[in-house]
N, C-alpha and C positions, 0 to 999 in steps of 0.2 A: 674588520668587524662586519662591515659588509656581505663579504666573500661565505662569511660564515652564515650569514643570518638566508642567505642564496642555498648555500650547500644542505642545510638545516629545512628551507622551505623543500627542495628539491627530494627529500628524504622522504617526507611526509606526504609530499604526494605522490611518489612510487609505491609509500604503504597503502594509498588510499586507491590509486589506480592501477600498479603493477598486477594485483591478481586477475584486474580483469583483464586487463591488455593479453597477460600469459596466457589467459584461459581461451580469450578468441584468437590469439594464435594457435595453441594449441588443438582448438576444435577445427582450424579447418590446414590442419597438417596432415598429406599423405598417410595412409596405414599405412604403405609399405615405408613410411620414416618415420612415424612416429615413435617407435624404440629402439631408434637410432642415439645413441646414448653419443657420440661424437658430432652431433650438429645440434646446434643451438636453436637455428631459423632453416626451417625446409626449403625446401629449394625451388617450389612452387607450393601455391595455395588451391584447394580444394573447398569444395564446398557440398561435398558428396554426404557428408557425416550428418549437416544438417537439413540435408534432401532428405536423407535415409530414417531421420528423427520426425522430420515433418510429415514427407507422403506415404511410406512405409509403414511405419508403426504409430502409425496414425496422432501425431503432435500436433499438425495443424489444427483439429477440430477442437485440441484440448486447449491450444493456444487461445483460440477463439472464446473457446466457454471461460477460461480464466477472465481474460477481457473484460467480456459478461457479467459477471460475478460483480469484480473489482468495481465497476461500476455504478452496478444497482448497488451493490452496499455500501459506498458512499454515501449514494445517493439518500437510501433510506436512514443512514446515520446522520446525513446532515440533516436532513426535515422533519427528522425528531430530535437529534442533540442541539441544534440550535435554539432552534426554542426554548428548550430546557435549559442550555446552558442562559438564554436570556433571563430567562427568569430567577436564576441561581444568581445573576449577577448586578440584577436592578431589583430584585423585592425582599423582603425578608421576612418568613413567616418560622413559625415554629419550626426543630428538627431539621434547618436547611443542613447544616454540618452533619447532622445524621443520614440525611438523605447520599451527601457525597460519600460519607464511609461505605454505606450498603454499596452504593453504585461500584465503589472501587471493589469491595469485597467480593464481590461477583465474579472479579477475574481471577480469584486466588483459589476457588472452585477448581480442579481438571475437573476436560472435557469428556474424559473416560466415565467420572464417575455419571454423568447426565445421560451416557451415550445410548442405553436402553429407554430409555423414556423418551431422547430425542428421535431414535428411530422411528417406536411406535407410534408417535404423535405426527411425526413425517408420513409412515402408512397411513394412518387416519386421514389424511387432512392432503393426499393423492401431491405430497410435495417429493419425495422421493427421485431420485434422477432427475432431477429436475435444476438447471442454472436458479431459479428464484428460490429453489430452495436451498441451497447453497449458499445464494449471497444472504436471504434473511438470518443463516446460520453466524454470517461471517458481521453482517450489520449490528447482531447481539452482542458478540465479542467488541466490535469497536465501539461498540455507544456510548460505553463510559467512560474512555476515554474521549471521546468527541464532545460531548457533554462538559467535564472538564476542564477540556484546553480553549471550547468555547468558551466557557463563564468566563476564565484567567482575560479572555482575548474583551470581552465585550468591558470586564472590569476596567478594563484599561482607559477604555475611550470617555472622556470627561460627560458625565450626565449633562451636567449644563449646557452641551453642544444640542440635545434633544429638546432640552426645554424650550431652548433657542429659536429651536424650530418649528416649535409646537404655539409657542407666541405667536410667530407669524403665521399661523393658520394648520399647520399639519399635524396629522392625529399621532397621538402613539407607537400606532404601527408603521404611519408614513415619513418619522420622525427615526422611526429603526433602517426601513430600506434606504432611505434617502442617506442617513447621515453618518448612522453607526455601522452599520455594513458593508459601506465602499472605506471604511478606516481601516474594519475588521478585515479585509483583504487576504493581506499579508499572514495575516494569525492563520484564517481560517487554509488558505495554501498550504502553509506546513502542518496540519490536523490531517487535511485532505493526500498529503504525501505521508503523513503515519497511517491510514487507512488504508490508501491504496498497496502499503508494501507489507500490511497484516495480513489482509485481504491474498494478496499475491503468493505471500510464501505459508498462505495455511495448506495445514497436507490434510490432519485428521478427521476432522470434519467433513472433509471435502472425497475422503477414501469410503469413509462409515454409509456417507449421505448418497452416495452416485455410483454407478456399473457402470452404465455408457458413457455417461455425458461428463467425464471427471474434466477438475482441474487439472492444468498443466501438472502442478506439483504428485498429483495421485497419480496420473497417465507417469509421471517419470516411476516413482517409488516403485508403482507394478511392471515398470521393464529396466529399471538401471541395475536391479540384479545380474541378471545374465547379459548386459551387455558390454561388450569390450570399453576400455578407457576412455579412448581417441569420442566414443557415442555420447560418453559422460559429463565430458567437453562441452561437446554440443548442445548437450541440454542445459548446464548454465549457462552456455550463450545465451538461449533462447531462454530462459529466465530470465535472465539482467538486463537484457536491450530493450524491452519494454517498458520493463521500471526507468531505465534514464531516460526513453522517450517522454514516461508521464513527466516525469522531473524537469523534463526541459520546458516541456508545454509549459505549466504552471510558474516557471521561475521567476519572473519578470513580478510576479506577487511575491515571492518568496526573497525575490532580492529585497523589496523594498523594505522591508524588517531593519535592515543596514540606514536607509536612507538613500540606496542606492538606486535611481534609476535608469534604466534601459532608453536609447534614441532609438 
């Protein structure tokens, strides 16, 4: 039973890490092997595919503006969705339930159909090409979801632990940083990991909104047409390894959700 429950787990993580493992093999496979249809594993490793993605056709700087982006629109989604979600989750005034339909309702909108109005309000307003305009693009799309998953997250944490604290001298607000937000941790980690991989793999937006300065994902779309497999590769490497870099940073919050902690 054992053996099975082994063989079982093993399955499930080859589903969940096998494509990437294939993919970064296969992006730094020889051209001259890689449609080698008789070899499995090339015979040496290259890393010419994602030189030629980076300084070539210019992915470093896209790489970078991604970063950017991903970022600030966290950034800006948390310091207005937390709030909001606090308040969604400690007061109760008229229309709260109505307030979170709209909020959701918001995403069921395509961005096609906003996408002239969003241009010319971006000329207007000189945000155009521009990484902040970008990410305030991308911080719109996640706030309702941050909002949210914050309220669910702050709901959690017993009010009485505030009062508590508020007894012994601390205001409201110093009753939230102090008490409810080193709780809220863990919550807000996994919000902050739905953000950052919105944020990461939006394309359209980020195509509409930018000429120079694109995201990684627009810089791929505008050249993974005409470019060979083995470059295609490459560019989900350079997609993915960031995102499990954030993933890793943040995990030590994100485990604790289990009860688990990190020495």
């Amino acid at each position: 039973m054992k053996a099975i429950y082994i063989l079982l787990f093993l399955l499930i993580l080859f589903f969940f890490i096998g494509p990437i493992v294939l993919s970064i093999i296969a992006s730094l496979t020889p051209a001259s092997e890689f449609y080698d249809s008789t070899k499995i594993f090339p015979s040496h490793f290259t890393f010419e595919h994602i030189k030629t993605l980076l300084f070539t056709l210019g992915g470093l700087k896209a790489l970078f503006t991604s970063i950017q982006v991903a970022l600030i629109a966290i950034a800006v989604s948390f310091l207005l969705g937390i709030p909001a979600g606090y308040a969604l989750a400690r007061y109760y005034f008229p229309g709260k339930d109505t307030v979170k339909l709209i909020m959701l309702f918001t995403r069921s909108i395509p961005l096609i159909v906003i996408s002239v109005a969003l241009v010319t309000t971006y000329i207007r307003l000189n945000l155009v090409d521009t990484a902040l305009g970008v990410a305030l693009a991308h911080a719109a799309m996640i706030l309702p979801f941050t909002v949210i998953i914050t309220s669910s997250i702050f709901s959690s944490v017993y009010i009485e632990y505030e009062e508590a604290a508020m007894v012994f001298g601390l205001t409201r607000f110093g009753a939230f940083i102090r008490i409810t937000l080193p709780l809220s941790l863990p919550g807000l980690a996994a919000s902050a990991i739905y953000a950052f991989i919105m944020s990461w793999n939006e394309v359209f937006a980020a195509s509409i909104l930018s000429i120079q300065n694109r995201t990684l994902p627009a810089h791929i779309l505008s050249t993974a047409m005409a470019s060979p497999d083995y470059l295609k590769y490459a560019m989900a490497t350079i997609m993915t390894i960031p995102a499990l870099i954030f993933i890793f940073i943040i995990r030590k919050y994100l485990i604790a959700i289990w009860g688990i902690s990190l020495k």
